[in-house]
VMD Tcl script that draws the C-alpha trace (Angstrom):
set ca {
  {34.80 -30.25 -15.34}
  {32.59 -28.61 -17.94}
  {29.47 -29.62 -15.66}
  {31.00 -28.12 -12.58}
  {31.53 -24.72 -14.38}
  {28.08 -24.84 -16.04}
  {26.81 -25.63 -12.25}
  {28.93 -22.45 -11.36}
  {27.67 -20.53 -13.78}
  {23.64 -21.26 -13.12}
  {23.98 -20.76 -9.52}
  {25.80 -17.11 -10.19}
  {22.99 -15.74 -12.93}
  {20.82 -16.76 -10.29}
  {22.17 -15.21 -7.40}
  {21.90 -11.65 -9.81}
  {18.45 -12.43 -10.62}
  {17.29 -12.93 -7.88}
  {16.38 -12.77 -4.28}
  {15.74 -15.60 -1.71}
  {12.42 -14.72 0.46}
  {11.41 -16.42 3.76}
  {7.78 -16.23 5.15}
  {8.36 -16.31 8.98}
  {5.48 -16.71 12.25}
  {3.00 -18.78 9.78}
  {2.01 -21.89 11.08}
  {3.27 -25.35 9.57}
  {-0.67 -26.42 8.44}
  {-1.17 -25.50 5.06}
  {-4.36 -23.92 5.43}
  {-2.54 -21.27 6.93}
  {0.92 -20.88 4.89}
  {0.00 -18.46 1.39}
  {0.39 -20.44 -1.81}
  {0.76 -17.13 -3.47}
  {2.15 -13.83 -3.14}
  {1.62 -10.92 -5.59}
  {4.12 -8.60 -6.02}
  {3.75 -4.84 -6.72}
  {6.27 -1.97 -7.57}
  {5.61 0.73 -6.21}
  {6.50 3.69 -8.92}
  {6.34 7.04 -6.41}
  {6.00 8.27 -3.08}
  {3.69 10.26 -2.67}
  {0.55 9.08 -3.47}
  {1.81 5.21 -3.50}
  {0.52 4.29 -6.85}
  {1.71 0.69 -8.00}
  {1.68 -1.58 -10.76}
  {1.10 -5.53 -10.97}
  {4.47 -6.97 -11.74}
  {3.85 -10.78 -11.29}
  {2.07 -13.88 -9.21}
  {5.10 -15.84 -7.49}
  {4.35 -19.72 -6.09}
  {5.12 -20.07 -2.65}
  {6.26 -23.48 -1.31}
  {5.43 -25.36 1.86}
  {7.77 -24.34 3.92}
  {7.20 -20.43 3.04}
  {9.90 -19.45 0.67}
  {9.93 -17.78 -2.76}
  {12.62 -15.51 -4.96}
  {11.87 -12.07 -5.88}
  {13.50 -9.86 -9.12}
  {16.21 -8.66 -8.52}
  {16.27 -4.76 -10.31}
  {19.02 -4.06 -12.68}
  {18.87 -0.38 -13.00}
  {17.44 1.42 -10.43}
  {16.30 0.83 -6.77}
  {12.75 -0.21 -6.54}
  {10.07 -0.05 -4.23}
  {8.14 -3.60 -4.13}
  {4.71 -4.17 -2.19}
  {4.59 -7.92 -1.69}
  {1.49 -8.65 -0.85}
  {-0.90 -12.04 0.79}
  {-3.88 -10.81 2.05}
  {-4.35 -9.61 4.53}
  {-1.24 -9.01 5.22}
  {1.69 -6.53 3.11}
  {5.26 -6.15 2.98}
  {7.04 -3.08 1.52}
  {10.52 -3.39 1.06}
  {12.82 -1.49 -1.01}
  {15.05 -3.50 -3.56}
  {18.81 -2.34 -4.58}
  {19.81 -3.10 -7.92}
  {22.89 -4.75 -9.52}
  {23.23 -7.90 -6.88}
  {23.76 -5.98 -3.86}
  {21.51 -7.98 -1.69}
  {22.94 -10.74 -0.73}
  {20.94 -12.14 2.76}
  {17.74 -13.60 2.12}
  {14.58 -11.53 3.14}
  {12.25 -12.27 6.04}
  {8.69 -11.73 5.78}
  {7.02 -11.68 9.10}
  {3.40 -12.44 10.01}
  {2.79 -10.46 12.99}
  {1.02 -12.50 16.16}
  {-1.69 -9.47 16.14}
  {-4.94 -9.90 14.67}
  {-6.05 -8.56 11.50}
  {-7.87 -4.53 11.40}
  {-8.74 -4.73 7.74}
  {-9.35 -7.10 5.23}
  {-5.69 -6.32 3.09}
  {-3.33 -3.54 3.30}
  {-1.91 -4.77 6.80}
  {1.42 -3.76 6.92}
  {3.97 -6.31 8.34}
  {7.45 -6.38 8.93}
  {10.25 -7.27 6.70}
  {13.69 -8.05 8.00}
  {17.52 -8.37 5.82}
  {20.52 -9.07 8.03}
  {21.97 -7.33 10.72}
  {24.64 -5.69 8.34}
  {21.76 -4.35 6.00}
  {20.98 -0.35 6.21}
  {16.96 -1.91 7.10}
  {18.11 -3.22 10.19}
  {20.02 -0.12 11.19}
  {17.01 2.37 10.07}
  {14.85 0.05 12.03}
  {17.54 0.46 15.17}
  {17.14 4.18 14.97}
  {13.23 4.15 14.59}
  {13.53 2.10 18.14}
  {15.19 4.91 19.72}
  {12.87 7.44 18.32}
  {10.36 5.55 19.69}
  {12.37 5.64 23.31}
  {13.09 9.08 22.99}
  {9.79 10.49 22.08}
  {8.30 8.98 25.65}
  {11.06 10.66 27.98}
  {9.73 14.34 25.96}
  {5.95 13.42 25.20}
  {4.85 15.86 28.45}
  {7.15 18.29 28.01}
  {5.81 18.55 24.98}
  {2.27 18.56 25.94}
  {3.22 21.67 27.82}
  {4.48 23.67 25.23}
  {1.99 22.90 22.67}
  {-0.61 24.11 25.68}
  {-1.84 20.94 25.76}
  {-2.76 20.96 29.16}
  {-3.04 24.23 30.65}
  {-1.40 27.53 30.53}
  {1.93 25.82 32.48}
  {4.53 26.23 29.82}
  {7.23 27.70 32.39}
  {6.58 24.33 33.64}
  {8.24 22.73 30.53}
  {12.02 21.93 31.02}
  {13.43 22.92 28.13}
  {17.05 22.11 28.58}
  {15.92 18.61 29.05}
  {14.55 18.74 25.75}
  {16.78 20.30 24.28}
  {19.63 17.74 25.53}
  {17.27 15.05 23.88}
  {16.66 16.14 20.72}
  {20.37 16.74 20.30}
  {20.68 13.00 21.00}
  {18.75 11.89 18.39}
  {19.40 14.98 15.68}
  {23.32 13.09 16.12}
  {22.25 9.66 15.86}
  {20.31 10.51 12.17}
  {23.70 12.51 11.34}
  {26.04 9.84 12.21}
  {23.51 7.40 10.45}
  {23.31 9.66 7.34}
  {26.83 10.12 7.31}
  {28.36 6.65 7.93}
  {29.85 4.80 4.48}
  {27.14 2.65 4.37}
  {24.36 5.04 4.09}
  {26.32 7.50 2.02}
  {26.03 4.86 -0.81}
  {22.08 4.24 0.06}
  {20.04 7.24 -0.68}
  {16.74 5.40 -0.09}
  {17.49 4.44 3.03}
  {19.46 7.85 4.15}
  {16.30 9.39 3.39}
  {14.32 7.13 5.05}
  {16.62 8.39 8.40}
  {15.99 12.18 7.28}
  {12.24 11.66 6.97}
  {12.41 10.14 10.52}
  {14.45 13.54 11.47}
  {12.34 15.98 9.70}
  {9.70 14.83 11.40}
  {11.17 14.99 14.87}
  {11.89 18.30 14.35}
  {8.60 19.25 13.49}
  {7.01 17.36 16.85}
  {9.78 19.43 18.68}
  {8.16 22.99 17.60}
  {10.33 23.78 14.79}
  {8.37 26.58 12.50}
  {8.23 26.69 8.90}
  {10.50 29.42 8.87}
  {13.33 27.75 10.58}
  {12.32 23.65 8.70}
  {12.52 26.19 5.48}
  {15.91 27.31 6.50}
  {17.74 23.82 7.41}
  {15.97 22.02 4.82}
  {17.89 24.43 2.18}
  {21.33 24.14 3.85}
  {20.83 20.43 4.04}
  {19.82 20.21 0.15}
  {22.70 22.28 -0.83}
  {24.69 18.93 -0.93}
  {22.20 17.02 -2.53}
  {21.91 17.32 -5.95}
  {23.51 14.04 -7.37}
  {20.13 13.16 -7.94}
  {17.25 14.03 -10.43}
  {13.18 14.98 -9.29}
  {12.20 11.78 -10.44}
  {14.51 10.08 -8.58}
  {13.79 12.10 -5.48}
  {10.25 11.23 -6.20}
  {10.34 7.76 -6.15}
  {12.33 7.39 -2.84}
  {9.69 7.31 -0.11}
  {11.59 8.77 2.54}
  {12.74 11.67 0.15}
  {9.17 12.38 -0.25}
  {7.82 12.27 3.09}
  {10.78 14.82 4.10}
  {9.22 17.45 1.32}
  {6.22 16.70 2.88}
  {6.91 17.71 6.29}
  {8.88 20.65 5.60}
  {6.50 21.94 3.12}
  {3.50 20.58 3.24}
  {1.29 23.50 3.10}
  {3.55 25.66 0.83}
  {0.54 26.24 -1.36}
  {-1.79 28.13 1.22}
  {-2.40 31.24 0.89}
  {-1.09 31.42 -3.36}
  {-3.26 33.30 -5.05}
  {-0.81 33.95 -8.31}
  {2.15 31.55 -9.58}
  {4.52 35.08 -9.58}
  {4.69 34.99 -6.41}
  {5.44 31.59 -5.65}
  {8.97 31.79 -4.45}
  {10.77 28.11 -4.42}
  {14.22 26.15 -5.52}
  {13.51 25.52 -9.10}
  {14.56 21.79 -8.79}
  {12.12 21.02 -6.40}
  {9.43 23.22 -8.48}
  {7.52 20.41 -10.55}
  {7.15 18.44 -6.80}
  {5.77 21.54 -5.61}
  {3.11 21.68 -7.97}
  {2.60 18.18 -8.29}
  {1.71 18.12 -4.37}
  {-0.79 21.25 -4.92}
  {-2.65 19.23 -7.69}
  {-2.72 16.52 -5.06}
  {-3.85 17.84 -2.33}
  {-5.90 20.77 -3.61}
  {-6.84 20.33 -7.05}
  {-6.42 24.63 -8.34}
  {-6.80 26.51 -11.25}
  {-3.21 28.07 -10.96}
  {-1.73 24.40 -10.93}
  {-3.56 23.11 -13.57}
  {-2.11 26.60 -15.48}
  {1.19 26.01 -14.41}
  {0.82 21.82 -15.71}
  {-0.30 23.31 -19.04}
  {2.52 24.91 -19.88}
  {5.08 22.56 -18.15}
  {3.93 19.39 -20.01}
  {7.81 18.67 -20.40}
  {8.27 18.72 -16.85}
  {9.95 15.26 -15.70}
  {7.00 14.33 -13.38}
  {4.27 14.45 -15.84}
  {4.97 11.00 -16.43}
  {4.25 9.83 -12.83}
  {1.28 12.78 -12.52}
  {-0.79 10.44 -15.34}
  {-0.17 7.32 -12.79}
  {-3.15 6.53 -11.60}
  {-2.70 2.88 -10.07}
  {-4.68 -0.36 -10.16}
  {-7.61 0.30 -12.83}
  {-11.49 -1.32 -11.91}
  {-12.01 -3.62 -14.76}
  {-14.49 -2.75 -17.23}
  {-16.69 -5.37 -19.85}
  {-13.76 -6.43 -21.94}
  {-11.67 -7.59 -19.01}
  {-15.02 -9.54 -17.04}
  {-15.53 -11.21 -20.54}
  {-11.93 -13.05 -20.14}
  {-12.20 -14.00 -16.23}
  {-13.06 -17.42 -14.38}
  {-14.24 -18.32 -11.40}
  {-14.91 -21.24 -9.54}
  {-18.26 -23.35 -8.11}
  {-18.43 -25.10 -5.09}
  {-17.83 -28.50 -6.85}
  {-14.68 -26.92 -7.99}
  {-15.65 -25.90 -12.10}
  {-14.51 -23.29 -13.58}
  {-17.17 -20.80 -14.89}
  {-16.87 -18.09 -16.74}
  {-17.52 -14.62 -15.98}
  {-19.82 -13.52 -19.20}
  {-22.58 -16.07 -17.28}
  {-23.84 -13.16 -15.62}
  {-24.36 -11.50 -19.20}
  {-28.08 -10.03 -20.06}
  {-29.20 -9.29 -16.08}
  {-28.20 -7.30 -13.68}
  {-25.96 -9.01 -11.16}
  {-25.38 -8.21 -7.41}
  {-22.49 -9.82 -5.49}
  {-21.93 -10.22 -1.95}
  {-18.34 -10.89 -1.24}
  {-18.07 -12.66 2.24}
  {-15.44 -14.87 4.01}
  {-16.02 -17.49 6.26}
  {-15.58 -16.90 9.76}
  {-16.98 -13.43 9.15}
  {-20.09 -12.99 11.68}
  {-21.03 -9.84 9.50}
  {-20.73 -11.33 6.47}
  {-23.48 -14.43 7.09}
  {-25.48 -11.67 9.06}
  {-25.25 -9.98 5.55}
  {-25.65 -13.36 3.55}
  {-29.68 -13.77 5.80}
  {-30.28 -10.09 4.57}
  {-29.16 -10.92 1.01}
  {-31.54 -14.23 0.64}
  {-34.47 -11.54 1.94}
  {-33.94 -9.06 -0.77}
  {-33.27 -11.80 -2.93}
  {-37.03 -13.26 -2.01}
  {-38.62 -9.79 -2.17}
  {-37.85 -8.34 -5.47}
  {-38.09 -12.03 -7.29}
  {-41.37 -11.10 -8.59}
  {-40.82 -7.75 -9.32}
  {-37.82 -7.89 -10.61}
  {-36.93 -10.63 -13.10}
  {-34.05 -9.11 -14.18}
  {-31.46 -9.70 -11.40}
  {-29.18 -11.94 -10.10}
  {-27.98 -12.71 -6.79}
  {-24.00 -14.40 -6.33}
  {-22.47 -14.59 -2.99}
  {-18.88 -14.38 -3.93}
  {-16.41 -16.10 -1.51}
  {-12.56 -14.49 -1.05}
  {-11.08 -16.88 1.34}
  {-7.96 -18.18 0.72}
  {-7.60 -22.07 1.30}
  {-10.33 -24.99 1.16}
  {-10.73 -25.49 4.28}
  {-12.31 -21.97 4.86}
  {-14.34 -22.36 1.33}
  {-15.79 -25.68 2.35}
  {-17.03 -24.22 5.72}
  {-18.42 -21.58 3.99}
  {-20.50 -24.26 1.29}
  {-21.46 -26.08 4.28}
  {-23.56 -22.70 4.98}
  {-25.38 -22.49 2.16}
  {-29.13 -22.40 2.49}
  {-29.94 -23.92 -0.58}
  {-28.01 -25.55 -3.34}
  {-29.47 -22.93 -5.79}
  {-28.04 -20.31 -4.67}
  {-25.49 -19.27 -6.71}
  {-21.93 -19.07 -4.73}
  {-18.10 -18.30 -6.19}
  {-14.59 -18.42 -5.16}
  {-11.63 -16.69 -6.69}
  {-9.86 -17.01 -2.91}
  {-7.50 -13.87 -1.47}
  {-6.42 -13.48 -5.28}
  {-5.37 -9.66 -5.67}
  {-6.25 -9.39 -9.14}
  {-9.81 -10.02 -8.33}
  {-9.12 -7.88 -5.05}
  {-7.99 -4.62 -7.34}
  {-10.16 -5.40 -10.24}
  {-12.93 -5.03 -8.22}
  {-12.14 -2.85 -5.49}
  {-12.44 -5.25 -3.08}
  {-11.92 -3.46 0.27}
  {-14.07 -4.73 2.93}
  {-15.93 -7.58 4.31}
  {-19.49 -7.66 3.08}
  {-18.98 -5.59 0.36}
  {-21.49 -5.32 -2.29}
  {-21.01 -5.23 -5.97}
  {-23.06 -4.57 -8.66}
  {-22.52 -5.38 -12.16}
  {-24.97 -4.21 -14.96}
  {-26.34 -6.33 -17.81}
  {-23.19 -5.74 -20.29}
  {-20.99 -6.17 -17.68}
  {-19.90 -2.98 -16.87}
  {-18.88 -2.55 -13.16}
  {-22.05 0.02 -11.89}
  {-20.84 -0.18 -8.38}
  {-18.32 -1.78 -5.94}
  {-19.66 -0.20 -2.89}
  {-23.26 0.13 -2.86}
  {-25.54 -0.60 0.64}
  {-24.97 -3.33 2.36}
  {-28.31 -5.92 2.12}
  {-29.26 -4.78 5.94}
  {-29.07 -1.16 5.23}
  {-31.14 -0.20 1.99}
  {-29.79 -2.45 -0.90}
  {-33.12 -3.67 -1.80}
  {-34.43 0.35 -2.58}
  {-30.99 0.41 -4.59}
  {-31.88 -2.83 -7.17}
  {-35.39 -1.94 -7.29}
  {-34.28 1.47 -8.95}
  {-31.96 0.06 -11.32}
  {-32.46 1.09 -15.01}
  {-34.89 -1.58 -16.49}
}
mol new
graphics top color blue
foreach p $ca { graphics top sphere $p radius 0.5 }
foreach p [lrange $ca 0 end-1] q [lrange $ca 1 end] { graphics top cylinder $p $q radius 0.2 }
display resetview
């Protein structure tokens, strides 16, 4: 009996803490499946700065358990590149389905950051918001030439533009948002009722609304709102993006903070956006003496930092016959890295070019070093890349699709070049490519 209870117990702390995960549309072979994912929070909305929170195992048949949050809502980027899921998180045990993380059957545009599609139950708010986005998608067809006509689009023929029709539409999907926003479900989820406003506000602005008039509902609409602090607001996506289309260019046209004229609680967002988006002496007054101000916490965020000497010192990577190698052996020279990927027709285009400035500046320059750094993410790719190695001297490493290296190095692209100067200092992670001027670059390096 005791067993059974302790059973009991175990399997409810673990159903608080947390969350089952599902990777879906990846193929059985296990060159394909992730063996990691690396999971982000994500801490506001605006500019998207996250943090590392942890490396989580995935097994062979694609699932893995998040965190669940215990006081707040979160934001998490999960993240196996090249593909990223954003989902948001509710705290205190109130997801209970297991999350889907889809691989999309599209090819890849870039080498991380592309965004796939997460799915909860058909109960969940996600689902619903995702039913609404469908008919937004619907709805915007049936009025995208009406439109056209009224923005002048094509030709002076606005008396052309039926706008009862349009009217009639947008009032169809103004009261889907509203009956959304205001059903018991989505009363209790801000993030996702502002996901459905966002969604609205932004409808409204494709429909013609001014800022007069987006001014005017936004303030009637906010009346009601104010449950919730700024920082709160700010860390809800959807909250965000609805400031941002309603008043995105508030700051235009200020030439002294007197006469900015704005609800007080939405003041410190206001400013926060103007240092954003046009970095101004009158905002970085008004910071100055607002150093209290509740954002001024998330306004020193700055994200993922490049790693510097101290952190390169402490980091391993791997040879082709599979040792690990530490970092500090490109200490005393200066070191250029290629980062390629198998498969890549630009990147062994790039790896020729690189073996050519390699072989031209050997004699003049005895003070570099040339790595071809592989980021693929299984064997099978790594050995096909070994297998195109010119000679066994040249010097090649792996550290796979790991997203520490990926952020620590501002690893964007495929080729990318790197270059890393004698103490180990990060000089550049996006210098010329070896086809297109590299060779000038080394040759001017500091001697």
């Amino acid at each position: 009996m005791f067993v059974i209870a302790l059973i009991a117990f175990i399997n409810q702390f673990y159903c608080q803490t947390a969350i089952p995960v599902k990777m879906n549309g990846f193929s059985e072979s296990s060159t394909e499946m992730p063996s990691f994912i690396y999971l982000y929070e994500i801490l506001e909305g605006v500019k998207g700065v996250k943090k590392f929170v942890d490396i989580i195992s995935i097994s062979d048949q694609g699932d893995f358990s998040l965190p669940q949050p215990k006081e707040y809502t979160r934001v998490y980027e999960i993240e196996a590149p090249p593909w990223s899921w954003k989902v948001i998180v509710r705290p205190d045990g109130v997801e209970k389905d297991t999350l889907s993380l889809i691989k999309p059957s599209v090819g890849v545009r870039r080498l991380r950051g592309n965004i796939a599609r997460a799915v909860w139950g058909n109960d969940h708010p996600l689902f619903k918001y995702d039913s609404l986005r469908l008919l937004a998608s619907v709805l915007d067809e049936l009025v995208l030439y009406d439109r056209m006509i009224l923005s002048g689009a094509v030709g002076g023929a606005r008396s052309f533009a039926d706008t009862v029709y349009i009217d009639s539409i947008h009032q169809i999907f103004e009261k889907a948002c509203l009956q959304l926003i205001e059903s018991e479900r989505f009363i209790q989820e801000p993030y996702y009722s502002d996901l459905v406003r966002s969604r609205l506000w932004q409808w409204r602005k494709d429909s013609g609304w001014g800022s007069e008039k987006l001014n005017e509902v936004w303030c009637e609409e906010m009346e009601f709102d104010t449950s919730r602090s700024i920082i709160e607001k700010a860390r809800s996506p959807g909250w965000c993006s609805s400031w941002i289309e309603v008043h995105g260019d508030w700051y235009k046209g200020v030439e002294h903070l007197d006469s900015v004229d704005m609800n007080v609680d939405e003041l410190d967002f206001a400013m926060w956006w103007w240092d954003i988006m046009e970095p101004h002496s009158l905002a970085s007054v008004w910071w100055s003496k607002n150093l209290d101000s509740p954002l001024a916490e998330l306004r020193s965020l700055y994200g993922v930092e490049l790693w510097d000497e101290n952190d390169l010192e402490s980091k391993l990577w791997t040879t082709p016959s599979f040792d690990l190698v530490p970092f500090d052996e490109l200490y005393g020279d200066w070191s250029v890295i290629l980062v390629v990927k198998n498969g890549s027709g630009t990147s062994l285009k790039e790896w020729i070019a690189f073996r050519a400035v390699e072989n031209s500046l050997k004699s003049k320059r005895k003070d570099l070093q040339f790595v071809t750094l592989c980021i693929d993410g299984n064997q099978k790719e790594w050995d096909g890349l070994i297998s195109k190695r010119k000679s066994i001297s040249e010097t090649l490493r792996w550290v796979g699709a790991d997203c520490r290296w990926l952020d620590g190095l501002d690893i964007n692209s495929i080729p990318q070049t790197i270059i890393i100067s004698p103490s180990l200092q990060v000089y550049s992670t996006s210098s010329l490519l070896p086809s297109n001027g590299l060779g000038n670059v080394l040759s001017k390096l500091p001697r």
